[in-house]
Structures are given as structure tokens and as C-alpha cells.
C-alpha positions as CSV (number, residue, x, y, z in Angstrom):
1,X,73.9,108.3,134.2
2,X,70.3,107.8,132.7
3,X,69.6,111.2,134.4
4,X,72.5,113.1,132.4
5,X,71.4,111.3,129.7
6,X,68.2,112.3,129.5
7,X,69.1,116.2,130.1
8,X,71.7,116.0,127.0
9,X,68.7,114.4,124.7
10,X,66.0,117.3,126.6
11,X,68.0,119.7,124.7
12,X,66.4,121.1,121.5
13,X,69.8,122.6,120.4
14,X,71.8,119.6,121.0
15,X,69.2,117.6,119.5
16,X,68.8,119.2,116.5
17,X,72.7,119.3,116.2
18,X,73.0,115.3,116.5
19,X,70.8,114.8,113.9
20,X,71.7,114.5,110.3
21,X,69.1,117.3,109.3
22,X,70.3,119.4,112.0
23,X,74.0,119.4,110.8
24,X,72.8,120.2,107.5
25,X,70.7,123.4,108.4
26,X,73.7,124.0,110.6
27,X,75.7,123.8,107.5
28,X,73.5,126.1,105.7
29,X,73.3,128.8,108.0
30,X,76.6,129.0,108.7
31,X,77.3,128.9,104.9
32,X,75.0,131.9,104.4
33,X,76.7,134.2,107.0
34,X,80.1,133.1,105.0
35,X,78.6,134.2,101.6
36,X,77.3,137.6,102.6
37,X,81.0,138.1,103.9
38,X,82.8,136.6,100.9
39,X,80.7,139.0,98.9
40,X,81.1,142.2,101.1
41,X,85.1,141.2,101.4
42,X,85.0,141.0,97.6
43,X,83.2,144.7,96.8
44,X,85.8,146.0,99.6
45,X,88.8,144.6,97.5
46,X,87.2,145.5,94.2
47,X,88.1,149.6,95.9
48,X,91.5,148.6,94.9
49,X,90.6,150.0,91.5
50,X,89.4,153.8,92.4
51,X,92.9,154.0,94.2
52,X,94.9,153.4,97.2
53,X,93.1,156.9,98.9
54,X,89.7,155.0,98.7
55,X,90.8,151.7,99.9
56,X,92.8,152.5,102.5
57,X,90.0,154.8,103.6
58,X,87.5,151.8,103.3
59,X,90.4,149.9,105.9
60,X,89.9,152.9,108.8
61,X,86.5,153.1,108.0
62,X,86.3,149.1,109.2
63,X,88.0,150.0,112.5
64,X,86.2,152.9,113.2
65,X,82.7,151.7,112.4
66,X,80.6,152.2,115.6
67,X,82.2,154.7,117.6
68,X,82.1,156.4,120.0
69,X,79.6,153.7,121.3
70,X,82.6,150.4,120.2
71,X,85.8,151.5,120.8
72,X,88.5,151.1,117.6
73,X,88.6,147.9,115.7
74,X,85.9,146.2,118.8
75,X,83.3,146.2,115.8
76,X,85.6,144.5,113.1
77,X,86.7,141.9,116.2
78,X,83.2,140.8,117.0
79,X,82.6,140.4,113.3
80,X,85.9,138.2,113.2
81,X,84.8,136.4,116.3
82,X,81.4,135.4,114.3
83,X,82.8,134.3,111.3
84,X,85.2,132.1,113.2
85,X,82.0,130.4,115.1
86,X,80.9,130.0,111.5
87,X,83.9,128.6,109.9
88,X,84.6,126.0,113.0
89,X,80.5,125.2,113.3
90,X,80.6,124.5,109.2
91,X,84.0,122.7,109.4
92,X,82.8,120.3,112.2
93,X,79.3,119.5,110.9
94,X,81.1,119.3,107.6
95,X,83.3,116.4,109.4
96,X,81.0,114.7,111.2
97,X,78.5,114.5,108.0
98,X,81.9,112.8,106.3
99,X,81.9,110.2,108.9
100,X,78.1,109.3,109.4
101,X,78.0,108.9,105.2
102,X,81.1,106.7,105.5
103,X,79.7,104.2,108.2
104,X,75.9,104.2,106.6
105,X,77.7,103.4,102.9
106,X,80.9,102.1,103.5
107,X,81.4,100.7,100.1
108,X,81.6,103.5,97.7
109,X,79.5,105.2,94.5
110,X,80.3,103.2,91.2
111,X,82.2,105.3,88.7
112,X,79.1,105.9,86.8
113,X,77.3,107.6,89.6
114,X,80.0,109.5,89.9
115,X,80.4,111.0,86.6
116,X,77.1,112.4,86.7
117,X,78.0,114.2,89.9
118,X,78.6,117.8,89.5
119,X,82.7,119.0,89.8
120,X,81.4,121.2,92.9
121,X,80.3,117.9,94.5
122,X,83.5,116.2,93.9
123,X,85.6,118.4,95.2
124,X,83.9,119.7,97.8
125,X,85.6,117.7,100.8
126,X,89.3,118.6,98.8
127,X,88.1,121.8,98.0
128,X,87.6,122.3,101.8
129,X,90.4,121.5,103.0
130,X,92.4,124.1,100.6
131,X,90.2,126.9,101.4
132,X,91.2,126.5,105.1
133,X,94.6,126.4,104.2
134,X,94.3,129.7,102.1
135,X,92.2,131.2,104.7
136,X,95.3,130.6,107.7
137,X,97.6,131.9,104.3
138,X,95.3,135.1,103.7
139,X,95.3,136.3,107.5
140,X,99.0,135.5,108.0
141,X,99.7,137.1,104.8
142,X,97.5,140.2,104.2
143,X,95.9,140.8,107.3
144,X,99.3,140.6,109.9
145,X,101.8,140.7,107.4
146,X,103.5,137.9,108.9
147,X,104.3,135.6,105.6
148,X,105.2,136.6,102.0
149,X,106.6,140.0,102.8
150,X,110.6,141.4,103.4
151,X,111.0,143.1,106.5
152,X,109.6,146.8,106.8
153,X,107.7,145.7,103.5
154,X,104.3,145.2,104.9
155,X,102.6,148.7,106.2
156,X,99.2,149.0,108.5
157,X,96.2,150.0,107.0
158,X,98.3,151.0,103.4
159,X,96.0,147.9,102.0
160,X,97.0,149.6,98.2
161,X,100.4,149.5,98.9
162,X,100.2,145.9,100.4
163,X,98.3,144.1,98.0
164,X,100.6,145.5,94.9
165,X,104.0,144.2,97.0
166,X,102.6,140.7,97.7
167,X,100.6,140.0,94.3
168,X,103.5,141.1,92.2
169,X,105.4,138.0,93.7
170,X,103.3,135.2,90.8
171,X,103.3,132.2,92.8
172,X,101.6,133.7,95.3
173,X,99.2,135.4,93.0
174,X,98.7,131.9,91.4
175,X,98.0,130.2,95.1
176,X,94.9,133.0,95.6
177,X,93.8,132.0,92.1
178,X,93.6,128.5,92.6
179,X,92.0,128.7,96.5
180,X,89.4,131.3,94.2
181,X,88.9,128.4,91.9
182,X,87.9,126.1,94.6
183,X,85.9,128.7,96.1
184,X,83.7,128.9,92.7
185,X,83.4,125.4,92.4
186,X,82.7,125.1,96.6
187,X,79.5,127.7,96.5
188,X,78.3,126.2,93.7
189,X,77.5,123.6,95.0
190,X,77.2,124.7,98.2
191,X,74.8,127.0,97.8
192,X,72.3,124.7,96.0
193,X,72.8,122.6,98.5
194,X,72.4,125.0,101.3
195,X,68.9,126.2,99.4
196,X,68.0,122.9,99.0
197,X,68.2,122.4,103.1
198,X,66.1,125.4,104.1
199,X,63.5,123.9,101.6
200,X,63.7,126.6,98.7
201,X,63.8,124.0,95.8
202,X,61.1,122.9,94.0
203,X,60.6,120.9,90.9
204,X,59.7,124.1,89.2
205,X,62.5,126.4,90.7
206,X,65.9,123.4,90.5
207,X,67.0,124.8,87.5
208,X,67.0,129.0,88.4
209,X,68.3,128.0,92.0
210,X,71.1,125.8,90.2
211,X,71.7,129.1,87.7
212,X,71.8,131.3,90.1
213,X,74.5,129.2,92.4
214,X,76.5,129.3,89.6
215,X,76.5,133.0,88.9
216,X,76.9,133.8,92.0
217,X,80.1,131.5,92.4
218,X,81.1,132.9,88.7
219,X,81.1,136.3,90.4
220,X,82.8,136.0,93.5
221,X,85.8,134.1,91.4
222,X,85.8,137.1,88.8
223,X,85.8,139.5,91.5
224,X,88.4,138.1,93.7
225,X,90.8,137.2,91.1
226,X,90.8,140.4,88.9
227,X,93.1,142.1,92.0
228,X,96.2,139.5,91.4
229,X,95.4,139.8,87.7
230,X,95.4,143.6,87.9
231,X,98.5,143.4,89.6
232,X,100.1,141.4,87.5
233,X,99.4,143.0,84.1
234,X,100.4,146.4,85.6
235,X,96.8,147.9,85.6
236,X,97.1,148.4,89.3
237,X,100.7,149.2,90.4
């Protein structure tokens, strides 16, 4: 038992991953490969407006990327594949994080502490959670087709065609909204946060790292939204 023991704590990567620090850089790594995806995802969408030729081009093009060496879609899969290890690696630190702060302060902040704290802070755990509902909604929804369309309504590839059907239906336009509202206030936060753990902020830099969180966050929630909008107000039909 003292032997296994032993080899478990021998382990840089599972050391590093038990500590507090460790599931923080975790965190921020993780979170980094998310962001340079949200970002890329949000210039692919933001095709929608030079018309449904270039978009749905822009969808082949993501299957066929890397041939004749991958075979079609195996490039677009192992991207998937990574950004899932990220997503459950983030989620779980995220978790665990949750429960070491809850047993080191089981009593919690006073009200005053907490209105100083920033709304990305505050509604980061909540915030969380509905962006991993959305994100089961999204691939359902707009990548299989399997929610929020009539039968025969939902067409491979035709990603044009697609996101017009299922954004001119407003409650669901309004549910992307809202997940792209905790989205903004999530990297916010998160990515001062994340900046802060790799050791980027200094006294001298806090206030352009915080300003540039919040543009960035500012950005993706512009970007992402202005598709449902579009659809909505007939700009994109």
C-alpha cells in the first residue's frame, strides 16, 4: 500500500494535478485552447454574411482539411476529440476547485466582499453550468440536427440554410443569446484569471490585462450574437 502510494505521489503529472496550483494552470490551459476555438468558431459563423456559397464552402473545407494524408472529416474529429479533453479537464478541475474552497472556508464571503466582486466572478460557477447545457443544445441542434428542427428540415453541410430555419424560431434565438451572455461575462473573468495563473499580471499591466479580457469577451458576444440577430431582423434570410 505504502508502495503504490509512493508511485501515485512519484508522479509529476499527478502531482501537479492534486495540487491547487496545478488545477489552476490546468484550468488555464485548457481555457486557452477553448478561446482560440470560440474565436475561430465565431470568424467561421461571421461567413454567414458573404452568403450561403461561402459558408457552406467554409463547412467542406473543415472535412476535407488534410487530405489525402487524413481521410474526410478525421481532422475535424481529432479537433473535436481535443476540445472535449479540454472541456471535461476544465469542468473537473473546475469542480474540484469548488469543493477544496468550500471545505478550507466553509462559512461564506460577507455581502460586502461580495459586492465588490466582479459579475464575471459571481456567475462563473452558474454561468458554467449553462454553457454546458447550451453546448449539449448547440451540437444536438446545429451540428446533428437532432432538436429544434421538423423532419427533412435540417440539411448536411447547407449550414446557410440551417442556421436561418432554426434562428427564425425566437426562443431559441433568445436561448443562444443568453448562453452568449454568460459566455461574455465567463471569459471575462476567466481570462484575467487564466493570465493571472500563468503569471502575466503585474501591478503595472492589472488594468490592460483586465481591458483586454473584457474586449475580448465584448467581441466574442457581438460576434456570436449578430447571426440570431441577423436572422431575426431579416438581414440574413
Amino acid at each position: 500500500m505504502a508502495v503504490q502510494q509512493s508511485a501515485v505521489t512519484s508522479n509529476p503529472l499527478i502531482a501537479i494535478w492534486d495540487s491547487i496550483i496545478g488545477k489552476k494552470i490546468v484550468m488555464a490551459l485548457t481555457g486557452a485552447v477553448l478561446i482560440l476555438f470560440v474565436l475561430a468558431h465565431m470568424v467561421g459563423n461571421l461567413k454567414i454574411f458573404a452568403g450561403p456559397d461561402e459558408i457552406n464552402a467554409y463547412s467542406r473545407f473543415l472535412r476535407t482539411v488534410g487530405q489525402p494524408e487524413f481521410g474526410y472529416g478525421q481532422v475535424l474529429w481529432l479537433v473535436r476529440l481535443v476540445l472535449l479533453a479540454s472541456v471535461a479537464l476544465h469542468v473537473t478541475a473546475a469542480l474540484q476547485l469548488t469543493l477544496l474552497n468550500r471545505k478550507a472556508r466553509p462559512i461564506a464571503y460577507n455581502t460586502t466582499k461580495a459586492i465588490e466582486s466582479t459579475w464575471g466572478a459571481r456567475t462563473m460557477r452558474w454561468g458554467g453550468v449553462l454553457l454546458l447545457v447550451f453546448v449539449v443544445f448547440h451540437i444536438l441542434h446545429l451540428t446533428f440536427g437532432a432538436v429544434g428542427f421538423g423532419p427533412g428540415q435540417f440539411q448536411h453541410l447547407a449550414v446557410y440554410q440551417n442556421a436561418v430555419s432554426a434562428f427564425s424560431i425566437w426562443p431559441i434565438s433568445l436561448f443562444y443569446i443568453i448562453a452568449m451572455g454568460a459566455l461574455c461575462l465567463h471569459l471575462d473573468h476567466g481570462i484575467w484569471s487564466a493570465l493571472q495563473t500563468i503569471g502575466w499580471s503585474t501591478a503595472r499591466n492589472t488594468r490592460t490585462l483586465k481591458t483586454v479580457s473584457r474586449i475580448v469577451a465584448l467581441v466574442v458576444f457581438a460576434g456570436f450574437t449578430l447571426v440570431p440577430v441577423a436572422v431575426l431582423a431579416g438581414w440574413v434570410r
